[in-house]
Every structure is written in C-alpha cells, then in structure tokens.
PDB file of N, CA, C and O in Angstrom:
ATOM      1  N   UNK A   1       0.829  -1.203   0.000  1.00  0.00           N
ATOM      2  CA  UNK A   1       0.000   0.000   0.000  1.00  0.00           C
ATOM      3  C   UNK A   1       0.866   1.257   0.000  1.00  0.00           C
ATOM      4  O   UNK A   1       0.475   2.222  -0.657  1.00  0.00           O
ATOM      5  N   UNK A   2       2.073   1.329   0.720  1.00  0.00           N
ATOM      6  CA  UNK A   2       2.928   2.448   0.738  1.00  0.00           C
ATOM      7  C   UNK A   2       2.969   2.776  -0.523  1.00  0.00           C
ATOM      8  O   UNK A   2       2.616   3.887  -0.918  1.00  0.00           O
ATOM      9  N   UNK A   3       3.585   1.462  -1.604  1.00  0.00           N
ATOM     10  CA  UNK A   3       3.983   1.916  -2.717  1.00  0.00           C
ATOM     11  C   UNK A   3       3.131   2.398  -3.058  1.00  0.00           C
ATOM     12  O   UNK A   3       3.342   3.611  -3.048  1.00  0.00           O
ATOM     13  N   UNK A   4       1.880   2.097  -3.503  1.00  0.00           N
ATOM     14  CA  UNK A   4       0.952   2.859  -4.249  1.00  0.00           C
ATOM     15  C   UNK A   4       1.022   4.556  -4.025  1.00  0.00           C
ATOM     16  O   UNK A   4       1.045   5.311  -4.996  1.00  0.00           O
ATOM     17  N   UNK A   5       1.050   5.024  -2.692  1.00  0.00           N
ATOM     18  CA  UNK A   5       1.225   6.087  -1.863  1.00  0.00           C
ATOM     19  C   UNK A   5       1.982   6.701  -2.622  1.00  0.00           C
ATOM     20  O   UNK A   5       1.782   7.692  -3.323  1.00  0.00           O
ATOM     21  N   UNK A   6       3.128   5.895  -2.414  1.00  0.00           N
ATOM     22  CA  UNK A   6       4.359   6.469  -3.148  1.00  0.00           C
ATOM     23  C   UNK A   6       4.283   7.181  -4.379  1.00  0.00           C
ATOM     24  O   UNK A   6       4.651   8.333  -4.610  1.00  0.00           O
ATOM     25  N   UNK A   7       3.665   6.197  -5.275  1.00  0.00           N
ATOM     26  CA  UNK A   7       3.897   5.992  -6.699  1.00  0.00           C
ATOM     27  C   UNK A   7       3.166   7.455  -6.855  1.00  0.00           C
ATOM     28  O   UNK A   7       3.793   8.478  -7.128  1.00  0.00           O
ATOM     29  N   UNK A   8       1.464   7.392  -6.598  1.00  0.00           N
ATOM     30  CA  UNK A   8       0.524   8.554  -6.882  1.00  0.00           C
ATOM     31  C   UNK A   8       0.904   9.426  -6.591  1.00  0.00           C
ATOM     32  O   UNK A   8       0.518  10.417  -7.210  1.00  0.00           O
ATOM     33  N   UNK A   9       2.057   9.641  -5.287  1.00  0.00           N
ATOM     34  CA  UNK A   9       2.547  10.915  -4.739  1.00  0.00           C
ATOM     35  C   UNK A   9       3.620  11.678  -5.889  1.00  0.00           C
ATOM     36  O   UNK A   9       3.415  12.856  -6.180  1.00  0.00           O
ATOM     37  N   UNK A  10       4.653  10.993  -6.450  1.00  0.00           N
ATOM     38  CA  UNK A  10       5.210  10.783  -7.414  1.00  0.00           C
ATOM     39  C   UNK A  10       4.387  11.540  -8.675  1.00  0.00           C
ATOM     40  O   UNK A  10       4.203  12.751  -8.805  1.00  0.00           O
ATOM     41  N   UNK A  11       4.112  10.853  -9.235  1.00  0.00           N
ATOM     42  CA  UNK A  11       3.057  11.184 -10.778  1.00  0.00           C
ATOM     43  C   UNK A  11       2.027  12.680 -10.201  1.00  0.00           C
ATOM     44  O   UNK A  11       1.726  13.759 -10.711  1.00  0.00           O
ATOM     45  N   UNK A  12       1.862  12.282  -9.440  1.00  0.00           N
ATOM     46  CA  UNK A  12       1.288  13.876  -8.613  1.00  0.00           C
ATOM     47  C   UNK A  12       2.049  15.116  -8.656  1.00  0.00           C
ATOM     48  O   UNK A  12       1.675  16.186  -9.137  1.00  0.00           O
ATOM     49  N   UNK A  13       3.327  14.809  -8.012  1.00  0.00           N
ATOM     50  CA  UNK A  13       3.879  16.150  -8.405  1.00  0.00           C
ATOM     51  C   UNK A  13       4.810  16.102  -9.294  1.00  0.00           C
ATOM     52  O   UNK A  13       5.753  16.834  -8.993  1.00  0.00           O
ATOM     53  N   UNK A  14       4.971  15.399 -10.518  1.00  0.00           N
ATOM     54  CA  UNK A  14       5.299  15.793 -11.783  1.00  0.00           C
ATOM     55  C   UNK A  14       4.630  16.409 -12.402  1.00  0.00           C
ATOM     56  O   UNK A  14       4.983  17.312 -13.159  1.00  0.00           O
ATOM     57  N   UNK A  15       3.063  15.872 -12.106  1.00  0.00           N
ATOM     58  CA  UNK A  15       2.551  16.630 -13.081  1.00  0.00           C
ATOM     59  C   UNK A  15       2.161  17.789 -12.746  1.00  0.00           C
ATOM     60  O   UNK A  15       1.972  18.602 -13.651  1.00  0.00           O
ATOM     61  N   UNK A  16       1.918  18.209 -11.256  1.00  0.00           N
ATOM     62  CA  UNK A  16       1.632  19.835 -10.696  1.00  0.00           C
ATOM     63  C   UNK A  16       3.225  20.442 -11.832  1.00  0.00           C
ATOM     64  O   UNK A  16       3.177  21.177 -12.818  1.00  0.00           O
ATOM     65  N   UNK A  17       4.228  19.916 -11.314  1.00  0.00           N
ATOM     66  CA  UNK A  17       5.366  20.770 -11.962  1.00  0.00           C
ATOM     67  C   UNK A  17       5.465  20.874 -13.356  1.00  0.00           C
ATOM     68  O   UNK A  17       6.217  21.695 -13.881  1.00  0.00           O
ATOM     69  N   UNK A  18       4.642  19.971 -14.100  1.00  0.00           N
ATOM     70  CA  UNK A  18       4.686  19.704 -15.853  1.00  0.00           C
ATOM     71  C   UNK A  18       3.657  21.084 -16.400  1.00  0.00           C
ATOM     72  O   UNK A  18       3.948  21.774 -17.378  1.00  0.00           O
ATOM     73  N   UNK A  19       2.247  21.320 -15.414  1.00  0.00           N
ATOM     74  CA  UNK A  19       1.474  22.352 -15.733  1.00  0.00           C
ATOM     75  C   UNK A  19       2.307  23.624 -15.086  1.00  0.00           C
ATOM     76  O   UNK A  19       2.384  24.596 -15.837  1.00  0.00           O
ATOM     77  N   UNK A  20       2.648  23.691 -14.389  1.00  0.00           N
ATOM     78  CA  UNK A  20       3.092  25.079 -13.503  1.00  0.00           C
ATOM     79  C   UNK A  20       4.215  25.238 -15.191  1.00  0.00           C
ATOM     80  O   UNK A  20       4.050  26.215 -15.921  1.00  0.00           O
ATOM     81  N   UNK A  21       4.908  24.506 -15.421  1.00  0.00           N
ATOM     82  CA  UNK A  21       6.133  25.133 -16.071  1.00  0.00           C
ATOM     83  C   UNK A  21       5.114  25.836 -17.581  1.00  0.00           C
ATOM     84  O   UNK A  21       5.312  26.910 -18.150  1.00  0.00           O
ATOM     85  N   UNK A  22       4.073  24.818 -17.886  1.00  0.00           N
ATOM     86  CA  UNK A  22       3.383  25.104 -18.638  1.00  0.00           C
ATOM     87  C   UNK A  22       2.653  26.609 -18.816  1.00  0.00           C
ATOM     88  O   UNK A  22       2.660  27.153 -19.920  1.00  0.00           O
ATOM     89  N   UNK A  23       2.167  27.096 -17.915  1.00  0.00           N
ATOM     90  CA  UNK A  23       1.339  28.002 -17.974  1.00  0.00           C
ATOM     91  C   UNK A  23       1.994  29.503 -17.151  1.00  0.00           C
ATOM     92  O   UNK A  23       1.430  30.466 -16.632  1.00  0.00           O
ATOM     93  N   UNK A  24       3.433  29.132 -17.341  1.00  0.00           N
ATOM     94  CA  UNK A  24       4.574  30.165 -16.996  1.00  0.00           C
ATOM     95  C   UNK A  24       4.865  30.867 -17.969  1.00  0.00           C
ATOM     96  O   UNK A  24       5.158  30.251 -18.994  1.00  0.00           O
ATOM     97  N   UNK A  25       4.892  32.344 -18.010  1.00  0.00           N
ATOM     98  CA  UNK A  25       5.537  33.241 -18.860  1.00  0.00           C
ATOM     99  C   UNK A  25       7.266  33.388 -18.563  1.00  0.00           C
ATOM    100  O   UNK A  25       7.745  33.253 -17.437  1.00  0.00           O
ATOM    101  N   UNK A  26       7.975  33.651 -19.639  1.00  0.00           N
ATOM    102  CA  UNK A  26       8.897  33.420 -19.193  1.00  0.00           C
ATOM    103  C   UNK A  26       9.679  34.847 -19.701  1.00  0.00           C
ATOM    104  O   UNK A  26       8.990  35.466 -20.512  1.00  0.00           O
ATOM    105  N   UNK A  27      10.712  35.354 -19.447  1.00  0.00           N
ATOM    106  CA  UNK A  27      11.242  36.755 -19.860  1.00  0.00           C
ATOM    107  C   UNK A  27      12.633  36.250 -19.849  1.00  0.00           C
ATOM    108  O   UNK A  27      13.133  35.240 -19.353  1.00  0.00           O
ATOM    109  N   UNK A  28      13.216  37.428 -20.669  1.00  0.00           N
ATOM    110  CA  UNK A  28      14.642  37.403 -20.724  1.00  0.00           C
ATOM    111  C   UNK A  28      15.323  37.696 -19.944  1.00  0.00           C
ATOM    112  O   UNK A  28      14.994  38.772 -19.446  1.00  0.00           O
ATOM    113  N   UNK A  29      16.237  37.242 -19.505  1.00  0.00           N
ATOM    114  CA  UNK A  29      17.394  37.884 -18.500  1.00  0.00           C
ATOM    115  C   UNK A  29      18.827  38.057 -19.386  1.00  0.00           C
ATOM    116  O   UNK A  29      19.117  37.670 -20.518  1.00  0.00           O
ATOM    117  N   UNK A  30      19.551  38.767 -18.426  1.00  0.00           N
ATOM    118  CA  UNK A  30      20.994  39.288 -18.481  1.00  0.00           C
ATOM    119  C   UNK A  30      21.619  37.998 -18.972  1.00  0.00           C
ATOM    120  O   UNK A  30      21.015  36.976 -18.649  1.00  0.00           O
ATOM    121  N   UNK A  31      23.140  37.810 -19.969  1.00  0.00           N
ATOM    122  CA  UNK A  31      23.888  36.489 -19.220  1.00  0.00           C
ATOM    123  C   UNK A  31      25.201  36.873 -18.902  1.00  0.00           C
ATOM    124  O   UNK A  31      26.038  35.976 -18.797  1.00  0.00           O
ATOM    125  N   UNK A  32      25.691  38.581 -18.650  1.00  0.00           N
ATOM    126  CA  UNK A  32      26.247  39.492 -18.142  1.00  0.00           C
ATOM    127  C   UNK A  32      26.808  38.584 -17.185  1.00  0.00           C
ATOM    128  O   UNK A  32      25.972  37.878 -16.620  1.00  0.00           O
ATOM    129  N   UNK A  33      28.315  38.375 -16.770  1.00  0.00           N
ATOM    130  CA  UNK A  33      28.634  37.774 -15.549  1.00  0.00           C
ATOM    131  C   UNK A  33      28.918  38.727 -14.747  1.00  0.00           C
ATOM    132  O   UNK A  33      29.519  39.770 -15.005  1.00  0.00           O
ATOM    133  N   UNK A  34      28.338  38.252 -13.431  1.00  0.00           N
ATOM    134  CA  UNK A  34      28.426  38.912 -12.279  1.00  0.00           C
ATOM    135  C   UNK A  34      30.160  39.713 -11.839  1.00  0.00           C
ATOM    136  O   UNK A  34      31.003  38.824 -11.716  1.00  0.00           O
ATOM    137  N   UNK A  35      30.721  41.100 -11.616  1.00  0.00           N
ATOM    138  CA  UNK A  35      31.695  41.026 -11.442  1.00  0.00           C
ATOM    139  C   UNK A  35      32.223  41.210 -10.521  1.00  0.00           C
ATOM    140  O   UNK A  35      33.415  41.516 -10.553  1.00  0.00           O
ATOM    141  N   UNK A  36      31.557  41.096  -9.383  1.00  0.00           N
ATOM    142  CA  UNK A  36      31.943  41.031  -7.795  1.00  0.00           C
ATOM    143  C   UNK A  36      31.966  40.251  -7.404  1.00  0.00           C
ATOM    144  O   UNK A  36      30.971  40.230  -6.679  1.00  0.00           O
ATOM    145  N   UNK A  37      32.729  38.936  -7.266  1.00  0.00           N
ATOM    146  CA  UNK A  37      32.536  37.701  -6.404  1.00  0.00           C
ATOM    147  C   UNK A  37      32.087  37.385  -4.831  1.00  0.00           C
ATOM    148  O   UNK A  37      32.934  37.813  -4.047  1.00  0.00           O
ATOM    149  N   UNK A  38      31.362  36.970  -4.417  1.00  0.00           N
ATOM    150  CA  UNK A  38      30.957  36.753  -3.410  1.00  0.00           C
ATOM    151  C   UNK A  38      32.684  36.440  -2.189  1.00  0.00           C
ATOM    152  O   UNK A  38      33.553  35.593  -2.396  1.00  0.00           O
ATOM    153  N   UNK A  39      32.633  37.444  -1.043  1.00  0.00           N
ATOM    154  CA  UNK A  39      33.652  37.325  -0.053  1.00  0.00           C
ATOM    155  C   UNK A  39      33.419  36.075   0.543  1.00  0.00           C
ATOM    156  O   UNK A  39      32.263  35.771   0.841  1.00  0.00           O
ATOM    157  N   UNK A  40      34.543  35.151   0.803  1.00  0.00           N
ATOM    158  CA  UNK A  40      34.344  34.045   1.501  1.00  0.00           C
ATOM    159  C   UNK A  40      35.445  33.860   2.014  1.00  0.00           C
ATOM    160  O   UNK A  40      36.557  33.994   1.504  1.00  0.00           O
ATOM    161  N   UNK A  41      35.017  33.391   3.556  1.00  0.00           N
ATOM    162  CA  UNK A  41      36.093  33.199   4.839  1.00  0.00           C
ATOM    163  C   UNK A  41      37.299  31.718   4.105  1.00  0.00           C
ATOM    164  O   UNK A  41      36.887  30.757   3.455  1.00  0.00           O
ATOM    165  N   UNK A  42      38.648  31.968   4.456  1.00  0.00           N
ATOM    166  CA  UNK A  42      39.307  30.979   4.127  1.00  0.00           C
ATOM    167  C   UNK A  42      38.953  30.005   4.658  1.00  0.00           C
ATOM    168  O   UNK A  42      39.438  28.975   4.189  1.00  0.00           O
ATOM    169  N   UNK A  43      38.063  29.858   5.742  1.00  0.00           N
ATOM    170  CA  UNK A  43      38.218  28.537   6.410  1.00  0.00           C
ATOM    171  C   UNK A  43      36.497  28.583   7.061  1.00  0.00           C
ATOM    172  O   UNK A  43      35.983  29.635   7.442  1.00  0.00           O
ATOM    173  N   UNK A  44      36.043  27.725   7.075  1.00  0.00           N
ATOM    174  CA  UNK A  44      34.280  27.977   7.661  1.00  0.00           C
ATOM    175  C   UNK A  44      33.862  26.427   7.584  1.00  0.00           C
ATOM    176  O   UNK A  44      34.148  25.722   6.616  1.00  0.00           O
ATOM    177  N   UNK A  45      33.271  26.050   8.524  1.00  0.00           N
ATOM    178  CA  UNK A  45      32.495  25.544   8.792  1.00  0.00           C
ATOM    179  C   UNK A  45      31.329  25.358   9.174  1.00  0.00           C
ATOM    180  O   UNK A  45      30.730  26.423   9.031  1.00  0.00           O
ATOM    181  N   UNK A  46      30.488  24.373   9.698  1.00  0.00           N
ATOM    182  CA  UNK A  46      28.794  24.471   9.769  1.00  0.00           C
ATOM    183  C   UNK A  46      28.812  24.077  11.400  1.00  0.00           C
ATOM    184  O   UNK A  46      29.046  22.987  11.922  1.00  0.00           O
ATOM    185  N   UNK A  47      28.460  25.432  12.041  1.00  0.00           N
ATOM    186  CA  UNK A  47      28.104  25.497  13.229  1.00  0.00           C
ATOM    187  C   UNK A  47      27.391  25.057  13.729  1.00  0.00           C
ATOM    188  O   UNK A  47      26.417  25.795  13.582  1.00  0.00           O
ATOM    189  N   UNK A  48      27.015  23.951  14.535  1.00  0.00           N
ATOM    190  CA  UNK A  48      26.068  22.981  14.819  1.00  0.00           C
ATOM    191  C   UNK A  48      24.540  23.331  16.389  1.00  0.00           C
ATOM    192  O   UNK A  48      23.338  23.214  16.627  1.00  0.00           O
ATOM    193  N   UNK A  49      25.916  23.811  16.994  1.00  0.00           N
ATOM    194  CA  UNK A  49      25.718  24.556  18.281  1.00  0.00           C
ATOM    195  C   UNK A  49      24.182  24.818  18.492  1.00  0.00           C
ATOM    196  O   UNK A  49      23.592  24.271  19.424  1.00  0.00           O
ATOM    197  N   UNK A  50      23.497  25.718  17.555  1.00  0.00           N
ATOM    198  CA  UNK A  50      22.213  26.448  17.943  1.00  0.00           C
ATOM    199  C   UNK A  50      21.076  25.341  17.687  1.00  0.00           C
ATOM    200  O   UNK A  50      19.998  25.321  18.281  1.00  0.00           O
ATOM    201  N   UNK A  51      21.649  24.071  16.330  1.00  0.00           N
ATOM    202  CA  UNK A  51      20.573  23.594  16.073  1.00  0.00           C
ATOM    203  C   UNK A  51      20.324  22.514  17.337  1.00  0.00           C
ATOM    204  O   UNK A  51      19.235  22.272  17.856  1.00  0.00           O
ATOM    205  N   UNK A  52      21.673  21.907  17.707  1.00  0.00           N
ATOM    206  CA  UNK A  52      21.543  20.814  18.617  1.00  0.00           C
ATOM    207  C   UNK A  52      21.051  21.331  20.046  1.00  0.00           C
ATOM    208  O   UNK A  52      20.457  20.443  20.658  1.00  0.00           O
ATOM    209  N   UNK A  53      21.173  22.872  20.919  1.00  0.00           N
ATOM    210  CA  UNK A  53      20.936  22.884  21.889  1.00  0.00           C
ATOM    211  C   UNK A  53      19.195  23.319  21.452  1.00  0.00           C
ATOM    212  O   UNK A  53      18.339  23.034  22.289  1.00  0.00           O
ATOM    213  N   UNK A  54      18.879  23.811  20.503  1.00  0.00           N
ATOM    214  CA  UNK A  54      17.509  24.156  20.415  1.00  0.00           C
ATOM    215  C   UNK A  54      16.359  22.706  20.352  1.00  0.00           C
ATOM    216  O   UNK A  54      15.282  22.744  20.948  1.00  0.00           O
ATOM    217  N   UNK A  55      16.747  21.653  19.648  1.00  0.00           N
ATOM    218  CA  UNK A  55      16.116  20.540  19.628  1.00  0.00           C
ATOM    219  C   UNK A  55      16.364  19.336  20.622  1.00  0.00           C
ATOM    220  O   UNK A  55      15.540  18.488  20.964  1.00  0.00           O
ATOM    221  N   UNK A  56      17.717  19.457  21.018  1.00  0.00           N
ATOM    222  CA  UNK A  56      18.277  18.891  22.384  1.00  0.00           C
ATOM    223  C   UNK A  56      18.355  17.517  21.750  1.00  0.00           C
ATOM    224  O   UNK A  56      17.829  16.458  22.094  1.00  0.00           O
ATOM    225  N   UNK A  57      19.251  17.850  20.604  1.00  0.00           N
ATOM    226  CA  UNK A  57      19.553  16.575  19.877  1.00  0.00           C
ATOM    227  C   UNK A  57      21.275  16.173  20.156  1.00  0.00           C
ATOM    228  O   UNK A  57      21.729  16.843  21.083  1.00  0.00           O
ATOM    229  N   UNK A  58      22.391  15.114  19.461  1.00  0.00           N
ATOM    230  CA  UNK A  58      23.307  15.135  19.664  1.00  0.00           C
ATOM    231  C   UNK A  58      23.791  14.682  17.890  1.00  0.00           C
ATOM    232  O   UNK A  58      23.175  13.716  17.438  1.00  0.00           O
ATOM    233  N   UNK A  59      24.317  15.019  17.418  1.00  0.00           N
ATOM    234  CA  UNK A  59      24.539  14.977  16.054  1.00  0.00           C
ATOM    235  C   UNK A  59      26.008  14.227  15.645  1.00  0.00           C
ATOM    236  O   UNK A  59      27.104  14.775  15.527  1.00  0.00           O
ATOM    237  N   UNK A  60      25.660  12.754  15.464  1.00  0.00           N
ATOM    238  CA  UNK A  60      26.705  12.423  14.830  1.00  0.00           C
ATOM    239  C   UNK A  60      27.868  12.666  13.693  1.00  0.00           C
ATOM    240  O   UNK A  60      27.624  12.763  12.491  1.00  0.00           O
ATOM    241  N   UNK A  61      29.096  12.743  14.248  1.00  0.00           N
ATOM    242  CA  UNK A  61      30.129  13.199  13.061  1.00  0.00           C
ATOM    243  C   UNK A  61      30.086  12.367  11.642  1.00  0.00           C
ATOM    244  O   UNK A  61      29.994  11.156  11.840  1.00  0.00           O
ATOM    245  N   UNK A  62      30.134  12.757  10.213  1.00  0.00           N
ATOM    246  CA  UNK A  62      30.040  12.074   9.354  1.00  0.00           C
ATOM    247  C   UNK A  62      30.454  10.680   9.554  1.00  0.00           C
ATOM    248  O   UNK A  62      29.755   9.713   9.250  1.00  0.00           O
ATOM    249  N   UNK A  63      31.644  10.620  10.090  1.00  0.00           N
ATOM    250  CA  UNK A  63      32.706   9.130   9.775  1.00  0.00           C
ATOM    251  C   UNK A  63      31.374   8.104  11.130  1.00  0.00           C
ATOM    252  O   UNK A  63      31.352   6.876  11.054  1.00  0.00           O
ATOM    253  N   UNK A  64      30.884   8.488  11.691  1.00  0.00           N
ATOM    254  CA  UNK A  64      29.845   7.871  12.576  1.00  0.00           C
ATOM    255  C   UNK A  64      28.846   7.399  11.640  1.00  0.00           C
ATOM    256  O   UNK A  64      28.811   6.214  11.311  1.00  0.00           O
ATOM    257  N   UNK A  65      28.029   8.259  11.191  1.00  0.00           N
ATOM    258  CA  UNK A  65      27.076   8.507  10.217  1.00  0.00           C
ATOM    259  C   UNK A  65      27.563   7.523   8.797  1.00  0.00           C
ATOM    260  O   UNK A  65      26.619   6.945   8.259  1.00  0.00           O
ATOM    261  N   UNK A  66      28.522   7.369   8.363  1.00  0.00           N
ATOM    262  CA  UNK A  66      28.933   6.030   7.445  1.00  0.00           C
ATOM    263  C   UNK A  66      28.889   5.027   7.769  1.00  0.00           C
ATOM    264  O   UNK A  66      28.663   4.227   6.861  1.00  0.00           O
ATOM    265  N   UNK A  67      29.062   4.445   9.169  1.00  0.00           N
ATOM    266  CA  UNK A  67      29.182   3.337  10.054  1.00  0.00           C
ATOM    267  C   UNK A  67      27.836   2.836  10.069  1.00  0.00           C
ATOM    268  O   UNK A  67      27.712   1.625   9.880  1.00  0.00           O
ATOM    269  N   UNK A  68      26.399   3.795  10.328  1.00  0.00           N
ATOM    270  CA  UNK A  68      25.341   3.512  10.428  1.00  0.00           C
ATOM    271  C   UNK A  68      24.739   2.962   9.301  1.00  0.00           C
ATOM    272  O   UNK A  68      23.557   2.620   9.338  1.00  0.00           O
TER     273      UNK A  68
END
C-alpha cells in the first residue's frame, strides 16, 4: 500500500510541476557575468551549536554517520 502512496505521490507532483512550467511566462534575462565575487572566509564551517541545543539533539560526526 505504501507503494501505491508512493507511486501517486510521485506522478502527482510531476505533473503539478509539468502544468506550472506550462502556464509560466517566461522573460529574458541578463547572461552578463556577475563582477563582484561573493567574499568568503578561508576557512568555515557548519556550526552545529544552535541547532543541537535548540532541539536537544546530539549529532553524529560524518565518519559515525557512514558506520550507520
């Protein structure tokens, strides 16, 4: 039964997205490249901190997360 779920859920929103693209006007844009590059820190990472104390979760490190 899931599958079925699945499947209709599937074919469902292809086809919402097959009419939406359909009945879209579409305009021209620039293909001008941008000439300010976006500033980016030499070194950055993904701060985990706010999401784990807000949900009071504990978030396994990738090389954990492969193991599973």
């Amino acid at each position: 039964m899931q599958d079925n779920i699945q499947t209709l859920l599937s074919k469902l929103s292809i086809q919402i997205i097959f009419l939406s693209l359909l009945h879209k006007k579409s305009s021209r844009i620039s293909i001008q490249p941008i000439s300010t590059p976006a500033k980016r820190p030499k070194y950055s990472v993904l701060d985990k901190t706010k999401i784990k104390s807000t949900l009071g979760i504990q978030i396994k490190s990738w090389k954990e997360r492969l193991k599973a």
